[in-house]
Phi, psi and omega in degrees: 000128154334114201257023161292330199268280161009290186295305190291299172325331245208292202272336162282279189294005163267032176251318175302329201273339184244338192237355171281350193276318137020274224269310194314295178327318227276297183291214018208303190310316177317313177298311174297317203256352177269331172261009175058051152284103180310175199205152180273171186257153177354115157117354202249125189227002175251111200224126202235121185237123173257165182170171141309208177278356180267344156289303221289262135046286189111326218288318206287329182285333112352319191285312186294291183312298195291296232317301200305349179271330184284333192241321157236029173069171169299143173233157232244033228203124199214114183277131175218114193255147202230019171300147191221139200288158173049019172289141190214138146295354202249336184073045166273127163230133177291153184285121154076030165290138149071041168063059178029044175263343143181164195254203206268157190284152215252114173295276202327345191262347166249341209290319150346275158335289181332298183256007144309317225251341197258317191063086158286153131303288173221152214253101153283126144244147179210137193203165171142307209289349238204295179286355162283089359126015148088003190247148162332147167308115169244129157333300191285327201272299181340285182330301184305312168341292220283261205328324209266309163341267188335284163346282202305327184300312187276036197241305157311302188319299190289335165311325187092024209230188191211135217237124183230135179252160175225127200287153195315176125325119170335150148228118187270353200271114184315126184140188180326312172280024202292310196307328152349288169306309167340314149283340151289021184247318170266343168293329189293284232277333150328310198285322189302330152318284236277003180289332183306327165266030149095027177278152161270125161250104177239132193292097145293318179289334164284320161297331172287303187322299219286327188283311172305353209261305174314321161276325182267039174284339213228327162231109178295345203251004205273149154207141171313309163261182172268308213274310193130330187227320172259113167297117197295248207242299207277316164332316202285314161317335185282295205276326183291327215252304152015290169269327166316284166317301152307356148295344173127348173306047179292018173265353191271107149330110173343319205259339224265113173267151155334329188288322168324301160304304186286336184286338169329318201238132183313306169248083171238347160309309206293314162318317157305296171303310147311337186270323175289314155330275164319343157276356195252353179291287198296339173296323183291333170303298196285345197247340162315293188284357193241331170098156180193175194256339189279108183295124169108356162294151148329103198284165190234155171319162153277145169347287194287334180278330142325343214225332221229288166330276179349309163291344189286316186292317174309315167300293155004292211263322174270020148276294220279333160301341173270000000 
């Protein structure tokens, strides 16, 4: 053979080699997205969710993971949630957290570590609730929010990685701290101002308000948490379908709960219940190994044993996908 037909050849197939797995992948997203399946964006196999103690909980970020295991099969997409309870963006603590035994960790003082050690694609953060620290709208505390926000953003940004925030979680609990939403209501709409400069945002606060506005026509007492602040099962379903639906989850019905979704598929409780398992392994692992300030989490596996527990569940959860 010739050896320019040689050269072509050969320059065809490493192009083939790259671009057809390309072009297949390419359909299958077209396809998924032709059937109104949310869908990650293009490139992404590392998925990092940061948050507080209502990421920390697990359930929404679980929600998320099976939706995407129940509607698109295993994907080459490995979840990770790194929420840590009494966590703030902003490095705000209130006199006397936790009957003054220590105050709360600064997602910034690990967030380095973090997205060294995880390496993401892309970054789900929720953050907010925690940081109006439960007191009337302050100047000085907003500013800290909007700036520790900023930080986290240029931070993902510079990582190589890609940030989608969800504006805080509702507070629901009726009584003296009722105003308490009213400021989480205004860090919501700051952040959502920032889509103009190209934030991906998405109102987790607005769809939990608009869903209490709705129930307590007919129950005035209704509310999504016990507390004001960690949302129960169905709070958590608010915030996964939220987000589901900015990805593209036109199939999620209006009216349509976790059960729903799960009951879609012959085994999708027992799949939920293994996806939850498995995150909390590798969560306890990932917050061990990156290290935080905060006293009294559940120390975690070592990495690799943790990695090895994992695989175990996984195999599991792909018997329970056929």
């Amino acid at each position: 053979m010739h050896l320019s037909m040689r050269i072509i050849r050969a320059s065809f197939v490493a192009w083939a080699s790259i671009a057809l797995p390309y072009t297949a992948t390419h359909a299958a997203e077209m396809a998924i997205k032709a059937e109104g399946r949310a869908t990650l964006p293009t490139g992404v196999h590392r998925v990092l969710v940061l948050g507080d103690s209502i990421t920390y909980s697990g359930t929404y970020a679980a929600n998320i993971e099976t939706y995407f295991l129940l509607r698109n099969g295993r994907q080459a997409v490995e979840w990770m949630n790194l929420g840590l309870s009494s966590e703030t963006v902003s490095g705000l603590s209130e006199p006397g957290h936790a009957g003054g035994q220590f105050p709360r960790p600064d997602l910034h003082e690990r967030l380095a570590r973090v997205l060294t050690q995880t390496k993401p694609d892309l970054v789900i953060a929720c953050y907010g609730m925690n940081d109006g620290i439960y007191q009337p709208l302050d100047a000085t505390r907003f500013q800290a929010f909007k700036d520790g926000m900023t930080r986290l953003h240029d931070a993902v940004t510079k990582a190589g990685a890609t940030i989608l925030h969800a504006t805080p979680p509702t507070y629901d609990r009726q009584g003296p701290k009722e105003f308490y939403d009213e400021v989480l209501q205004k860090y919501s709409d700051w952040l959502l101002s920032r889509r103009a400069d190209g934030w991906d945002v998405v109102d987790l606060h607005g769809r939990m308000k608009e869903y209490l506005a709705k129930k307590r026509l007919t129950n005035p007492t209704f509310a999504l948490s016990g507390d004001g602040v960690h949302p129960k099962e169905l709070g958590h379903w608010i915030m996964a379908k939220a987000i589901l639906l900015h990805l593209g989850a036109s199939d999620l019905a209006d009216g349509e709960t976790s059960i729903d979704v799960l009951s879609a598929h012959p085994h999708g409780p027992a799949i939920f219940k293994a996806v939850v398992e498995r995150q909390a392994v590798m969560r306890d692992a990932w917050l061990t190994a990156t290290g935080h300030k905060r006293p009294g989490v559940k120390p975690g596996l070592p990495l690799d044993k943790a990695r090895s527990k994992a695989v175990g569940i996984d195999a599991q959860i792909d018997e329970l996908l056929k």
